[in-house]
C-alpha positions, 0 to 999 in steps of 0.5 A: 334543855334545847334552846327554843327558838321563839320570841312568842308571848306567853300568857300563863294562868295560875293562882299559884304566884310560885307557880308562875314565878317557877315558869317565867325563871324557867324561860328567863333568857329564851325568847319568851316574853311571860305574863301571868295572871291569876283568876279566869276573868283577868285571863279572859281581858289579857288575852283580848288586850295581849294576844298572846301566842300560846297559853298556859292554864291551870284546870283548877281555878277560882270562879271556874274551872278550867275547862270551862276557861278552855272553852271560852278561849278557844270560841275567842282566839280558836287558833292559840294553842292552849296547854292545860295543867294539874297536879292531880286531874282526873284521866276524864278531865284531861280527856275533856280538855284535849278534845276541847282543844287544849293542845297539851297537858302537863302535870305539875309540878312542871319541869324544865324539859317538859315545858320546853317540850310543850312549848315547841309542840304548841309553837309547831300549831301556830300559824306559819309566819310569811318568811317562812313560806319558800317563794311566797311574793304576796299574800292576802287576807280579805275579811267582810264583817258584820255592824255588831261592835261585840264582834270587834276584839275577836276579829282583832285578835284573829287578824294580829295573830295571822297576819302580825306574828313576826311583829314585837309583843310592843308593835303587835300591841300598838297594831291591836290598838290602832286597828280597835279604834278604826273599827269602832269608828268604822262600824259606830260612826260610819255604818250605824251614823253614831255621832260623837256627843251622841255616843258620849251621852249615852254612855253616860247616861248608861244607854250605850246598848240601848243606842246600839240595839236602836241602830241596828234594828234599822234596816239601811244600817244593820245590813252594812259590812265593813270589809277589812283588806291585808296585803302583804308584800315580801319585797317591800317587808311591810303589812297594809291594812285597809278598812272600807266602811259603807257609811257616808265618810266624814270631813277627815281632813280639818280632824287631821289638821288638828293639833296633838292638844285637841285631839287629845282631849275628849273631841272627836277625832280622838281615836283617829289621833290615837291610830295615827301617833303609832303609824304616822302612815295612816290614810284616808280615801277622798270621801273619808269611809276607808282608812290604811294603815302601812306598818313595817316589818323591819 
């Protein structure tokens, strides 16, 4: 078996605990960093936390099967390759699932070289990383979304996959999280004016959507965007993230003045402390509506 040059995430879904303890030996020592899960609704919360590279799925699975699992992975993370597998499947199944999107299937019980193989062919769809591009100096991604909070952890999810490869399983996960709450406090608080108690109090009265629902059905705060600007510069090997929201801003200096123990606690301010302990860089403009974020490639 060739050694696969990865150091990808890999999230396998299998209600077999030997199953997924035999693919995770398998890959011991070759890049992988493995995390196996066992029913489709974990799958489906995994997948929004860890953005995994590839996944491995069984097709037959509790709660559901597993083409109904593949499609709601690829509506979500369309560009994670998936690779199914079954011991016994029906042809029309496999069929099903490769025009689904799936990327490959294997039959179980799966060996060492046929995962290998399924692997690499998966790895080529991934997208390429910046170091990899002869020539490239400077990229860019610029993305215009829309106020719905339900939005949020697919945007993310697209963004550390496209544009955060190279990073860590660690630096990719500090990233995600960084970038959820400054995009909930970008779309809450900044474009649908939702105040810090005010969210507090709805939650616990359970009246959270309901308080979504009345923001957005006004017209000056429904049709604001919130744009999302990446630059990446080869020569200085770091990533810049800029988020613009259309909001008035906000008093972000006297927040950023405050001390690790308030911020901690339940004050606002609390998701920007949280973004700024992973990167100390984190920015504002003078009125408080845009926030960058620099994280490094070394």
């Amino acid at each position: 078996m060739n050694t696969l040059m990865t150091s990808d995430h890999l999230l396998v879904i299998d209600p077999c605990p030997d199953t997924q303890a035999r693919i995770a030996e398998q890959l011991q020592g070759r890049g992988f960093s493995v995390v196996a899960v066992s029913d489709p609704t974990t799958a489906l919360t995994t997948i929004d936390i860890a953005a995994p590279d590839i996944v491995i799925t069984e097709l037959f699975l509790p709660e559901a099967t597993g083409l109904t699992l593949l499609k709601e992975l690829k509506a979500r993370h369309e560009l994670c390759p998936v690779i199914v597998m079954a011991k016994d499947a029906p042809d029309l199944m496999i069929v099903q699932a490769l025009r689904i999107g799936a990327a490959d299937y294997l039959h179980k019980p799966v060996t060492e070289e046929e995962l290998a193989h399924a692997l690499q062919r998966a790895r080529n769809l991934l997208p390429a990383d910046f170091a990899d591009i002869p020539g490239l100096c400077r990229s860019e991604y610029r993305l215009t979304v829309n106020s719905e909070p339900t939005h949020i952890p697919r945007v993310i999810s697209w963004l550390v996959k496209t544009t955060a490869s190279t990073l860590s399983p660690i630096r990719r996960l500090h990233l995600q999280g960084a970038l959820q709450e400054l995009l909930f406090n970008a779309i809450e608080h900044g474009n649908l004016e939702i105040h810090y108690k005010e969210k507090q109090q709805a939650l616990a009265e359970g009246q959270y959507e309901r308080l979504l629902a009345h923001r957005l059905a006004q017209a000056r705060l429904r049709d604001r965007r919130v744009i999302i600007h990446v630059l990446h510069e080869k020569d200085g090997n770091s990533l810049v993230y800029r988020i613009t929201d259309e909001g008035k801003g906000f008093k972000w200096r006297s927040l950023m003045m405050r001390s690790q123990e308030v911020c901690e606690s339940e004050e606002n301010g609390r998701g920007m402390f949280l973004a700024r302990s992973f990167f100390p860089c984190l920015t504002y403009n003078e009125l408080g509506n845009e926030v960058t974020i620099t994280v490094s490639l070394d």
